[in-house]
C-alpha positions as CSV (number, residue, x, y, z in Angstrom):
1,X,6.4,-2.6,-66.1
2,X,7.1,-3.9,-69.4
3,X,7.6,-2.5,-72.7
4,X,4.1,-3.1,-74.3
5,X,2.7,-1.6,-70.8
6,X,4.2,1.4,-71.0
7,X,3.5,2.1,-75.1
8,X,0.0,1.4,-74.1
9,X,-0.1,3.9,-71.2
10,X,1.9,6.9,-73.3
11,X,0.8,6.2,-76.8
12,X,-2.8,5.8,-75.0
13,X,-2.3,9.3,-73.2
14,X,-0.7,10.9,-76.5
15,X,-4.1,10.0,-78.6
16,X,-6.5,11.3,-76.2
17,X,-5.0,14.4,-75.6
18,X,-5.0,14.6,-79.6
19,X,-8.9,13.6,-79.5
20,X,-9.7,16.2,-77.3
21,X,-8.2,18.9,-79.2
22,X,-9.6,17.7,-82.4
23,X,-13.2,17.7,-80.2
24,X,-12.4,21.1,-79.1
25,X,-11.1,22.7,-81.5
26,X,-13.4,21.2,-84.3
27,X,-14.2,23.6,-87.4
28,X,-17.4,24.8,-87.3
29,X,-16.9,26.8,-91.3
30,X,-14.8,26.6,-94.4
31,X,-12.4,29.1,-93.5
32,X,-11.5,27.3,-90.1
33,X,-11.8,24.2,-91.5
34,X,-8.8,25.6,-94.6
35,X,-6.8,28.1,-93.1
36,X,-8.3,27.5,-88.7
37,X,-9.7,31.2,-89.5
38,X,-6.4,32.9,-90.0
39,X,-6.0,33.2,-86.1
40,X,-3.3,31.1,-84.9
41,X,-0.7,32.8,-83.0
42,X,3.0,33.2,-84.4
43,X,4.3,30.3,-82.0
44,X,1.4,28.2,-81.9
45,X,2.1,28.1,-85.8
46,X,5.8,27.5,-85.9
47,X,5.0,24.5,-83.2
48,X,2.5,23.5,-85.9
49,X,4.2,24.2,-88.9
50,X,7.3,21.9,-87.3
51,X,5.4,18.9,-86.3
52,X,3.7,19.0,-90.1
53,X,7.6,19.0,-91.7
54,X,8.9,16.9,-89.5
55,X,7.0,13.2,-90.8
56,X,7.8,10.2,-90.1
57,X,10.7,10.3,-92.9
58,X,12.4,12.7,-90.2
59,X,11.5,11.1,-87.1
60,X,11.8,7.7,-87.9
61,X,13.6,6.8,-91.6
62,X,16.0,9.9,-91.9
63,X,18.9,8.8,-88.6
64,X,17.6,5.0,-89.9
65,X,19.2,5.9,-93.3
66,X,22.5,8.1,-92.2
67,X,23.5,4.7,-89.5
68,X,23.2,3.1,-92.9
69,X,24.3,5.0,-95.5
70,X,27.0,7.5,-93.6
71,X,28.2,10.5,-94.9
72,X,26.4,9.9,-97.6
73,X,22.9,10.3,-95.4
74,X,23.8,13.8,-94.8
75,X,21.4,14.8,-98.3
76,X,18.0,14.3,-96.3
77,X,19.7,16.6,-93.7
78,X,20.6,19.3,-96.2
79,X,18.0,19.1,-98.9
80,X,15.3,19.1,-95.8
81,X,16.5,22.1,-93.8
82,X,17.9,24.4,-96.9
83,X,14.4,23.6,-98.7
84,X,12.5,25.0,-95.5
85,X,14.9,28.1,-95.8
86,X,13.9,28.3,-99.1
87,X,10.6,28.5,-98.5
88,X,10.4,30.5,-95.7
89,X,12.7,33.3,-96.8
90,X,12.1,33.4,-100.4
91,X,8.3,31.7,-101.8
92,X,6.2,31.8,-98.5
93,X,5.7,35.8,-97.2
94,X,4.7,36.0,-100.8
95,X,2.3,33.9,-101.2
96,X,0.5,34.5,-97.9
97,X,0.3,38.5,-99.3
98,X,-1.2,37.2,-102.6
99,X,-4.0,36.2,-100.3
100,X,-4.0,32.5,-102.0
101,X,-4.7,29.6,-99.0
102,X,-3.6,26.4,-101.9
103,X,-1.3,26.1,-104.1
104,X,-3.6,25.2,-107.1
105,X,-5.9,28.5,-106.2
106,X,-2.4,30.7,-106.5
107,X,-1.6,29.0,-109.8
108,X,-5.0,29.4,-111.0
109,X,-5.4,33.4,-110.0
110,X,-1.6,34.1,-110.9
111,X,-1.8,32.3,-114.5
112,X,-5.6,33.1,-115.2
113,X,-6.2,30.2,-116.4
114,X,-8.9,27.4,-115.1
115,X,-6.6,24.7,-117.2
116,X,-3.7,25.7,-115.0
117,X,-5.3,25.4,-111.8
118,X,-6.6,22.0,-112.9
119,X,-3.0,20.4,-113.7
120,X,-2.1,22.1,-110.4
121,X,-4.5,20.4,-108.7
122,X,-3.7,17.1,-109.9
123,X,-0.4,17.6,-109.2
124,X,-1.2,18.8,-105.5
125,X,-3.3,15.7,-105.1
126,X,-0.2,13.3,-106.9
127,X,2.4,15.1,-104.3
128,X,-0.1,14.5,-101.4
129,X,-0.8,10.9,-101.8
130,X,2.6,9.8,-102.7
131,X,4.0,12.0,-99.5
132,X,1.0,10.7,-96.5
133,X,1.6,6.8,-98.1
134,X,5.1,7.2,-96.7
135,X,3.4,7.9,-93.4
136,X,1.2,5.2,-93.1
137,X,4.1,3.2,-93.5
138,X,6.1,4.8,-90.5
139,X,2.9,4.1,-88.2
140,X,2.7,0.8,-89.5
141,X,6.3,0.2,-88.3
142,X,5.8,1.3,-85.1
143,X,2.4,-0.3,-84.4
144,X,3.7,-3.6,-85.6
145,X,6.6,-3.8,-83.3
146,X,5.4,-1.9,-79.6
147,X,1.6,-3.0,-79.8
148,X,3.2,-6.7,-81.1
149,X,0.2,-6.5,-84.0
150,X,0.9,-7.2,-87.5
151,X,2.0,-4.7,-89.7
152,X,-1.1,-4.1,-91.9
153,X,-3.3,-4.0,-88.6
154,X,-0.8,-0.9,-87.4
155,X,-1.8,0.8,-90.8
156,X,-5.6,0.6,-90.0
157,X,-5.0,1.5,-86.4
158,X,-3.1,4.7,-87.9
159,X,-5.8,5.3,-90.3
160,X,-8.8,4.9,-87.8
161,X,-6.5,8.1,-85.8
162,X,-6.1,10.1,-88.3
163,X,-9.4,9.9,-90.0
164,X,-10.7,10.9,-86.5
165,X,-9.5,13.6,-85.9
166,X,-8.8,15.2,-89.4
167,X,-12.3,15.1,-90.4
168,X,-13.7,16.5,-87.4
169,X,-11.2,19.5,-86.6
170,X,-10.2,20.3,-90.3
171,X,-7.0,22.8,-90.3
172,X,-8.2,24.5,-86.9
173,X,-8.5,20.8,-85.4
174,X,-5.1,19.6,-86.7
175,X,-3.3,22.7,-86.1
176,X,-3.8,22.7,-82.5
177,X,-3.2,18.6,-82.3
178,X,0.1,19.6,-84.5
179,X,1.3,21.7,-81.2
180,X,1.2,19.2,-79.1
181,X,2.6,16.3,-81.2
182,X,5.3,18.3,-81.4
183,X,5.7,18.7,-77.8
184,X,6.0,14.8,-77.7
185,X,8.0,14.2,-80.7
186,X,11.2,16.4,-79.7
187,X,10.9,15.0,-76.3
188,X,11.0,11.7,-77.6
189,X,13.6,11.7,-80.2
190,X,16.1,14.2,-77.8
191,X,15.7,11.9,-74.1
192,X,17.2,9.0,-75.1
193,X,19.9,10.4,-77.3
194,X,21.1,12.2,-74.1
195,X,21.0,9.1,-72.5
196,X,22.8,7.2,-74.6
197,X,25.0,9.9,-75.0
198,X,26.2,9.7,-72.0
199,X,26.6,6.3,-71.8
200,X,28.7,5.8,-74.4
201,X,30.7,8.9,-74.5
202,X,29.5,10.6,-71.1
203,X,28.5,13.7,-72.6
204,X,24.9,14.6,-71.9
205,X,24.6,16.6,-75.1
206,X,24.2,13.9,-78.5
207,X,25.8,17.1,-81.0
208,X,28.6,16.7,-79.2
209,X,28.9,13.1,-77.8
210,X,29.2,12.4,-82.0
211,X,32.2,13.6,-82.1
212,X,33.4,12.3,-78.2
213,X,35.6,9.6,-77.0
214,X,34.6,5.9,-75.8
215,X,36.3,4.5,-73.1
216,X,39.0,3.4,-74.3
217,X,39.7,6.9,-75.7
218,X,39.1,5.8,-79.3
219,X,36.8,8.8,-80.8
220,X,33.9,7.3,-81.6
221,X,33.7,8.2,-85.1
222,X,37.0,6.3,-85.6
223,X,35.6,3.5,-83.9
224,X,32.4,3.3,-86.0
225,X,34.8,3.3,-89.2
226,X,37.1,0.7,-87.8
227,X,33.8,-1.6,-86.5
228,X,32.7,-0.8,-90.4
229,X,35.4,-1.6,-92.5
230,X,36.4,-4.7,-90.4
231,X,32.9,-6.5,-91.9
232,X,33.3,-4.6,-95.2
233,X,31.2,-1.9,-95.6
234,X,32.8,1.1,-96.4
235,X,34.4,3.8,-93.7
236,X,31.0,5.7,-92.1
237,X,32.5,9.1,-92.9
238,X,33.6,8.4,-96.3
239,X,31.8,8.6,-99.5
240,X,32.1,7.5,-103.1
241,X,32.0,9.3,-106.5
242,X,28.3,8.0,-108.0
243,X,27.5,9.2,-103.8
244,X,28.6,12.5,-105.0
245,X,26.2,12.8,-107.9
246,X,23.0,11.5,-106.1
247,X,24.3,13.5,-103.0
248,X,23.7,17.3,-105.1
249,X,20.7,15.3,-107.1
250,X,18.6,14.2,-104.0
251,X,20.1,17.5,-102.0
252,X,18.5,19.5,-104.9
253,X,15.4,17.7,-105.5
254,X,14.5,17.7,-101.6
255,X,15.5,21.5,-100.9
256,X,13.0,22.5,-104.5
257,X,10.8,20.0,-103.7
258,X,10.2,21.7,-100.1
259,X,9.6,25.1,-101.8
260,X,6.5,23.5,-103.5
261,X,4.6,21.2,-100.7
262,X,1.2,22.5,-100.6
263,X,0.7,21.3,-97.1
264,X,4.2,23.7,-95.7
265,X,3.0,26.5,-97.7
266,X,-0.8,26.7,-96.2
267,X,0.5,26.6,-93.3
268,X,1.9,30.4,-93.3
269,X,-2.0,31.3,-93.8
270,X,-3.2,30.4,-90.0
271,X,-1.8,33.5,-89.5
272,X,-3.3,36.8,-89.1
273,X,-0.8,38.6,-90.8
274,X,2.1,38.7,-93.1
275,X,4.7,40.1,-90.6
276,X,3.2,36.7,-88.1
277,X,3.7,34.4,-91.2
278,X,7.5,35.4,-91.0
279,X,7.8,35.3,-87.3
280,X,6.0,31.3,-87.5
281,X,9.0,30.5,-90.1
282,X,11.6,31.9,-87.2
283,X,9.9,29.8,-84.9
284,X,9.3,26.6,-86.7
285,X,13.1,26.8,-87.8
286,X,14.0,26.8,-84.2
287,X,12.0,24.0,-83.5
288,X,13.1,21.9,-86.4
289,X,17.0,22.4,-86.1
290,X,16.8,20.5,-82.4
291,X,15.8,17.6,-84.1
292,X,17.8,17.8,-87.2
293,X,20.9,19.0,-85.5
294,X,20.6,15.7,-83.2
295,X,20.0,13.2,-85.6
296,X,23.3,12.4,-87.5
297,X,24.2,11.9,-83.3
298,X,21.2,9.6,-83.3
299,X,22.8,7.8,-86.4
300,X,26.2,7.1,-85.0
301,X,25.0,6.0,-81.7
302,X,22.6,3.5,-83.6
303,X,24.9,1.7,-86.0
304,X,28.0,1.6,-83.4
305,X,25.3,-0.3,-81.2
306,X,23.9,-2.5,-83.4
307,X,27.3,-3.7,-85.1
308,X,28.4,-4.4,-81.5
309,X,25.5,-6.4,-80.6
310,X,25.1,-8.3,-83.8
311,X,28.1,-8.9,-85.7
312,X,29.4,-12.5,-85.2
313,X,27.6,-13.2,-82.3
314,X,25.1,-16.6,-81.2
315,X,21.9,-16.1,-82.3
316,X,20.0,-18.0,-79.9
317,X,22.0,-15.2,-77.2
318,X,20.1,-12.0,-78.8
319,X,18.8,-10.2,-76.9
320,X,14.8,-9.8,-76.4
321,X,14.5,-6.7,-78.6
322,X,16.1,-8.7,-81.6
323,X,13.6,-11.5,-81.4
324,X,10.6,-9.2,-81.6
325,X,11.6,-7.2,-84.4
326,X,12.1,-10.5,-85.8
327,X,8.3,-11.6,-85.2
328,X,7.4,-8.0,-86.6
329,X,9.0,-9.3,-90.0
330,X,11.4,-6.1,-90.0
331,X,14.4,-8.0,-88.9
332,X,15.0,-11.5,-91.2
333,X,18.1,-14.0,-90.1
334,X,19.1,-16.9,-92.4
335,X,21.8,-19.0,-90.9
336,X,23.3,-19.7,-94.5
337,X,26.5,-21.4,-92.9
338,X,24.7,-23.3,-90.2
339,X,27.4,-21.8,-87.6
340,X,24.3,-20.4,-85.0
341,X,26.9,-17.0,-85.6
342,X,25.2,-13.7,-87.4
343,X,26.8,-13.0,-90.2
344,X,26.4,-9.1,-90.4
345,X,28.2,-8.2,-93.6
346,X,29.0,-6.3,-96.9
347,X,28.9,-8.9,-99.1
348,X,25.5,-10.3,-99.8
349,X,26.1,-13.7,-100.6
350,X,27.4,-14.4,-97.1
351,X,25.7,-12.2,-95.6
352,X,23.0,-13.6,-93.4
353,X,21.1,-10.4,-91.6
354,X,18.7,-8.0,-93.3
355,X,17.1,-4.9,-91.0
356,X,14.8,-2.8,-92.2
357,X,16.4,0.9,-92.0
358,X,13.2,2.5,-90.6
359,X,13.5,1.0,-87.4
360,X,16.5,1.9,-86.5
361,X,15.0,5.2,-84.2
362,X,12.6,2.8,-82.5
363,X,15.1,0.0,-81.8
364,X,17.9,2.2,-80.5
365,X,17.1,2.4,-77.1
366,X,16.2,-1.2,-76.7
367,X,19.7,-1.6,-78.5
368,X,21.1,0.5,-75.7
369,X,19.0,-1.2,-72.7
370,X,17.3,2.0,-71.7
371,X,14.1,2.1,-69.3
372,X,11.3,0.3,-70.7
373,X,9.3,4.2,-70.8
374,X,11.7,5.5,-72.8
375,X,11.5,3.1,-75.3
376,X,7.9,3.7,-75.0
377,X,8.4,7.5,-75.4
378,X,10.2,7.0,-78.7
379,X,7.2,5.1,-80.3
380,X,4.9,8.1,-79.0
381,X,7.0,10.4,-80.7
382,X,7.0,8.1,-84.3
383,X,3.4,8.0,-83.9
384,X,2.9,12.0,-83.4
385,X,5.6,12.5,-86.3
386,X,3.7,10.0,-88.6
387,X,0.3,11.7,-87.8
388,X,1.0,15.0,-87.4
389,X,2.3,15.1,-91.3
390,X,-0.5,12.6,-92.4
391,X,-3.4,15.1,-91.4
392,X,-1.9,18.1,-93.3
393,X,-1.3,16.4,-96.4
394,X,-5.0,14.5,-96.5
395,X,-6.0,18.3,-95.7
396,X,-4.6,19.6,-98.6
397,X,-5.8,16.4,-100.6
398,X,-9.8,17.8,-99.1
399,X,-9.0,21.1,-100.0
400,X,-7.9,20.0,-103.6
401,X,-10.8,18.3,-103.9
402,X,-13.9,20.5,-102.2
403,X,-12.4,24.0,-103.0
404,X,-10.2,23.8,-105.8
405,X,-12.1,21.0,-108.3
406,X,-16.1,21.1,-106.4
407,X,-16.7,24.9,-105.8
408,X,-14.3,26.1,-108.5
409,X,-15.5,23.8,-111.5
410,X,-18.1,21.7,-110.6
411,X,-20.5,23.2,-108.3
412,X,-19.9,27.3,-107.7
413,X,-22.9,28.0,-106.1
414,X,-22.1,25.2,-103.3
415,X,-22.9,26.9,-100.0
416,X,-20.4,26.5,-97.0
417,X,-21.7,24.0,-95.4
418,X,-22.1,21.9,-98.6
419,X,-18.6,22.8,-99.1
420,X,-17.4,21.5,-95.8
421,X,-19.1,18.1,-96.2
422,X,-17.4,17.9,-99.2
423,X,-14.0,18.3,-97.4
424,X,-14.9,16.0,-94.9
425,X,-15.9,13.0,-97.0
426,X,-12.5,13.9,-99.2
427,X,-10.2,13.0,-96.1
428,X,-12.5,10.2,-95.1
429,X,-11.8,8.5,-99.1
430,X,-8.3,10.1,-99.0
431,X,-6.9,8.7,-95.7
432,X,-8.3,4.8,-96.2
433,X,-6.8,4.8,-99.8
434,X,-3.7,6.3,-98.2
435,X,-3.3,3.3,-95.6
436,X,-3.8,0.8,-98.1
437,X,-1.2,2.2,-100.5
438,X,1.1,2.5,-97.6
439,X,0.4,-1.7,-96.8
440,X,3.3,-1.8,-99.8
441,X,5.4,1.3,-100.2
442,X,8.0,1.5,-102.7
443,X,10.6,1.8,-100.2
444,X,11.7,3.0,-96.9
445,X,10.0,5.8,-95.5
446,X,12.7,8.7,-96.5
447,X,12.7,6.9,-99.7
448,X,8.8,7.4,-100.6
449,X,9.3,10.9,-98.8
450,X,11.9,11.8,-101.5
451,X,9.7,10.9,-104.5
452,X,7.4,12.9,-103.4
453,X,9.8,16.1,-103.3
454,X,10.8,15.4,-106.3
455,X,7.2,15.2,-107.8
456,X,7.0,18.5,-106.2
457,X,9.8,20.2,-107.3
458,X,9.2,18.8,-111.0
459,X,6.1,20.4,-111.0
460,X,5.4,23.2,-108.7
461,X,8.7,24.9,-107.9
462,X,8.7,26.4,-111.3
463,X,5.4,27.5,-111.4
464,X,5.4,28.8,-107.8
465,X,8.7,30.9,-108.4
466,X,8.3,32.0,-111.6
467,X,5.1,33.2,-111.0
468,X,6.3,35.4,-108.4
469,X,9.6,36.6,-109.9
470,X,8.8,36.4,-113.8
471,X,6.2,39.1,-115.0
472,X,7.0,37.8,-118.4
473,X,5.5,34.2,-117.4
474,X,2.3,33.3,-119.0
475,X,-0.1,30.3,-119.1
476,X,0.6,28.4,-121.6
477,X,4.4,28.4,-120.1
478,X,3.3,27.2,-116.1
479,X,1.1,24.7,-117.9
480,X,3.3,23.2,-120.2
481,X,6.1,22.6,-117.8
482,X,4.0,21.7,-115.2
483,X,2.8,18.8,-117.2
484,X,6.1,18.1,-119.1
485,X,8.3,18.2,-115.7
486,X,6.0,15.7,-113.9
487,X,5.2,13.2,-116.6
488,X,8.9,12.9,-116.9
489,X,9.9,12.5,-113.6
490,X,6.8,10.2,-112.5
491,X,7.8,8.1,-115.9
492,X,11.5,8.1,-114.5
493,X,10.4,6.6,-111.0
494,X,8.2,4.1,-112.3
495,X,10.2,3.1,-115.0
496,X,13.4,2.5,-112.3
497,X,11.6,1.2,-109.0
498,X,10.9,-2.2,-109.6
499,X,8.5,-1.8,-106.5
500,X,6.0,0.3,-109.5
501,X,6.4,-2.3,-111.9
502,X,8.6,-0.9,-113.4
503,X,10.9,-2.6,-115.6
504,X,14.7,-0.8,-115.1
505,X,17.7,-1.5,-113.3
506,X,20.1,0.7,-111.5
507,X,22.6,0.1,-114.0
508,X,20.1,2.1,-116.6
509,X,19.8,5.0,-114.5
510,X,20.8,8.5,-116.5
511,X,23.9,10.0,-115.5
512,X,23.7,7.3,-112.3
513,X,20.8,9.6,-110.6
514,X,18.7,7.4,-108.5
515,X,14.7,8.2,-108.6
516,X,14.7,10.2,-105.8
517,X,16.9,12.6,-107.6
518,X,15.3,12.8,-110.5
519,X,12.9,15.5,-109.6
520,X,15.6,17.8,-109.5
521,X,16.3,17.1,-113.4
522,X,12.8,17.4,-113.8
523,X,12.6,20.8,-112.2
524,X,15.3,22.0,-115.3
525,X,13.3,20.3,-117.7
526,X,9.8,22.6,-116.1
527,X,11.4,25.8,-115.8
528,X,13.4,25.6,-118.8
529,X,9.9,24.5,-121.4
530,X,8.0,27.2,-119.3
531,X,10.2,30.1,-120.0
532,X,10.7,29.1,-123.9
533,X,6.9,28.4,-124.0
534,X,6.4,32.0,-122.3
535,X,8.9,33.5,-124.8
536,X,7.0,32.3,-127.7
537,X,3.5,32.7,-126.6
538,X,1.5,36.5,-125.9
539,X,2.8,37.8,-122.2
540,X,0.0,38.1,-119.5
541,X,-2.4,40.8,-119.4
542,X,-1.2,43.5,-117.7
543,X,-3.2,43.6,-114.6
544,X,-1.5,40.4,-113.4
545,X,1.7,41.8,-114.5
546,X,1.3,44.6,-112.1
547,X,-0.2,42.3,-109.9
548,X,3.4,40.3,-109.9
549,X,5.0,43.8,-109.5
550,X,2.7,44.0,-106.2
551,X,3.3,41.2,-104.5
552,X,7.1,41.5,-104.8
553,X,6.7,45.5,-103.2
554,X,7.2,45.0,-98.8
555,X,3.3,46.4,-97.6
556,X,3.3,44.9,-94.4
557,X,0.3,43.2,-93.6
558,X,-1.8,44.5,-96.7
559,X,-3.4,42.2,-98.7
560,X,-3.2,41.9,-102.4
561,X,-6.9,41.7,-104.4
562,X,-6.8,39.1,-106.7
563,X,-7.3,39.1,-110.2
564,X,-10.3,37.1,-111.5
């Protein structure tokens, strides 16, 4: 069977199995439909709770960008998993005893203040969008190139999924969906690396076939630098000074930003109790390092492939793969020299190939002329990536919107059912704006990931850990660097992504930090205005100072009353 055949038949199986669970596991009250009723088991969640971190940015863009970008790539790999750490270990048992299901509600109860839960809800909202817009452009890659539809018709067929099952099952709905996307997404990023792991090193295990011998008994890493510098890019496993500087900026502004992503942290609340909210972030770490471990492996195999099968060779003898990425608008040739030769190469003025880094996953195995249903199984697997993020971030969007803005400021008598209407109809505007903003992302799909971290990290991270760490913060502190920290940093990314609007260059950046660094400047600039502000400004009454004391005291799986 062909190609298209067998993406219709998996990605086919793949959504009904999520539509049943969405029909079956549909919320039927607020608390299911926020937190699935705090009943999720400890594994089920850390399934969950991987699928949701592991978006399309780590699916499909992250091992796009390392084959591209090298050593240098290896940022998204440690800002990613450090910032899970982080979170795990240090902000999220804390939060899930303060009793707090959103991040704006815990800003609002631990700062007693109605003006900070506001900011933090337009902040949570910002994050959101920016983060699912990143999505929509990852299942708009894949739909364009395996159902051979246009891009923009992929985005709608993405947003007709998730709105689907989203607004139906609410957290309980897309928690158990979550479990089994990520059931097909590590199968479908790990098979073909084993195959083409042993098929070009002979080593069944990718982690190790990196770092593994060819043939010839070149290593393979030697051979990718040699394949590299011969068409004048630089060595794959070296990296420059200004890489250095955006390597700690972007490492920094992913790992705080992860610490501060509503959609992670709500996720330790499915739980029953504390001690299970621990035992989920075990689990989901697990589950995450398979994939992360075997991407940089993903990477190497990719870009030795393509430079062998490309580089100064006839274009009318590409292969088939080539000349549908082609039609998909994702691959662009221009025979500048009029030789019918690709010229694949570093400098730009000759050379005569662009490829869009985000297919770079998807295209592998066709690179590597592996069975047609493996090829399939790796656009099932973008898809449930995509999706699976998607649904928790236009969940916390709803929540943002019904819980945090309708029943706490506009309507507090709403009942529960009012309330879950509400909810519904916010992910029903939220994911249709979502796809259309994602029909022209301001980058590749890592790339829109990473603003989004640092939006977080400018403007949550501080908030979120000073507030549990900081008896002394107050109010007016959390509010003003909230607001300071992502003003500057969403001014910053405007100002320097010409996709925005914006009117910079590269050559203006400060200190040569790229925008999806920034946050991590904008993070100092937050925590530094909040603890002056706090300094200068009356301390907290001292309920919520004790309150602080509380949450920081090991009670097992006691819940803290909060302060209204």
């Amino acid at each position: 069977m062909s190609v298209q055949t067998w993406t219709f038949i998996i990605v086919g199986i793949t959504f009904a199995i999520y539509i049943s669970i969405a029909i079956w596991a549909r919320a039927g009250s607020t608390k299911e439909f926020y937190v699935a009723g705090s009943s999720v088991s400890p594994l089920a969640n850390g399934m969950a709770t991987a699928a949701d971190w592991m978006s399309a940015a780590s699916y499909l863009s992250m091992a796009g960008l390392i084959s591209f970008m090298g050593y240098s790539g290896s940022q998204y790999l440690m800002g990613w998993t450090g910032g899970y750490v982080l979170l795990a270990l240090l902000l999220a048992p804390y939060l899930r005893k303060f009793g707090k299901f959103t991040v704006p509600d815990f800003i609002g109860e631990r700062y007693y203040s109605k003006q900070a839960r506001l900011v933090a809800l337009i902040c949570a909202i910002f994050v959101s969008f920016t983060y699912v817009v990143g999505q929509m452009k990852g299942v708009g890659v894949a739909f364009a190139r395996f159902l051979e539809v246009p891009y923009t018709t992929g985005i709608f067929i993405g947003i007709a999924i998730v709105f689907f099952y989203a607004v139906l099952g609410g957290m309980k709905g897309i928690t158990y969906t979550q479990v089994a996307q990520y059931c097909v997404l590590i199968f479908a990023f790990t098979v073909p690396a084993v195959f083409i792991s042993l098929q070009m090193v002979n080593n069944p295990i990718p982690q190790l076939g990196m770092g593994g011998t060819v043939s010839d008994g070149t290593y393979l890493l030697d051979k990718l630098n040699m394949l590299s510098t011969d068409l004048g890019f630089d060595e794959y496993t070296s990296m420059g000074m200004d890489d250095r500087i955006n390597v700690f900026f972007i490492t920094a502004a992913l790992m705080f930003g992860t610490a501060g992503l509503p959609h992670v942290i709500v996720r330790f609340f499915t739980v029953p109790r504390v001690r299970d909210a621990r035992k989920s972030a075990g689990y989901a770490l697990l589950f995450i390092a398979i994939l992360y471990t075997t991407a940089p492996a993903v990477a190497v195999f990719a870009r030795t492939n393509l430079l062998q099968t490309v580089s100064n060779q006839p274009y009318v003898e590409m292969p088939t793969w080539f000349n549908k990425w082609e039609e998909s608008k994702l691959i662009t040739f221009e025979d500048k020299n009029k030789d019918g030769l690709i010229q694949y190469v570093a400098d730009k003025t000759q050379n005569e190939l662009v490829i869009d880094r985000d297919i770079m996953v998807l295209a592998n195995p066709e690179i590597a002329n592996l069975p047609s249903w493996v090829i399939a199984l790796v656009v099932a697997g973008g898809l449930a990536a995509a999706l699976s993020t998607a649904a928790g971030l236009l969940l916390v969007i709803a929540t943002s919107i019904s819980h945090d803005l309708l029943k706490k400021y506009l309507r507090p008598n709403i009942s529960d059912k009012g309330e879950l209407l509400a909810a519904r109809i916010s992910i029903a505007a939220a994911v249709i704006l979502a796809g259309l903003a994602g029909l022209n992302p301001p980058g590749f799909v890592a790339q829109v990931v990473a603003l989004a971290f640092g939006l977080a990290a400018s403007s949550f991270f501080p908030a979120i850990i000073l507030g549990i760490f900081d008896k002394r913060m107050n109010k007016e502190g959390a509010v003003a660097g909230m607001i300071i920290g992502i003003l500057f940093t969403t001014a910053y990314i405007w100002y320097f992504k010409p996709q925005l609007g914006g009117p910079g260059t590269p050559d203006g950046y400060w200190f040569g930090i790229k925008p999806e660094g920034i946050g991590t400047l904008g993070m100092f600039i937050n925590m530094i205005i909040a603890l002056v502000v706090s300094r200068m400004t009356p301390a907290p009454p001292q309920e919520v100072q004790d309150l602080v004391e509380d949450i920081r005291i090991p009670r097992g799986a006691s819940e803290v009353k909060s302060v209204h």
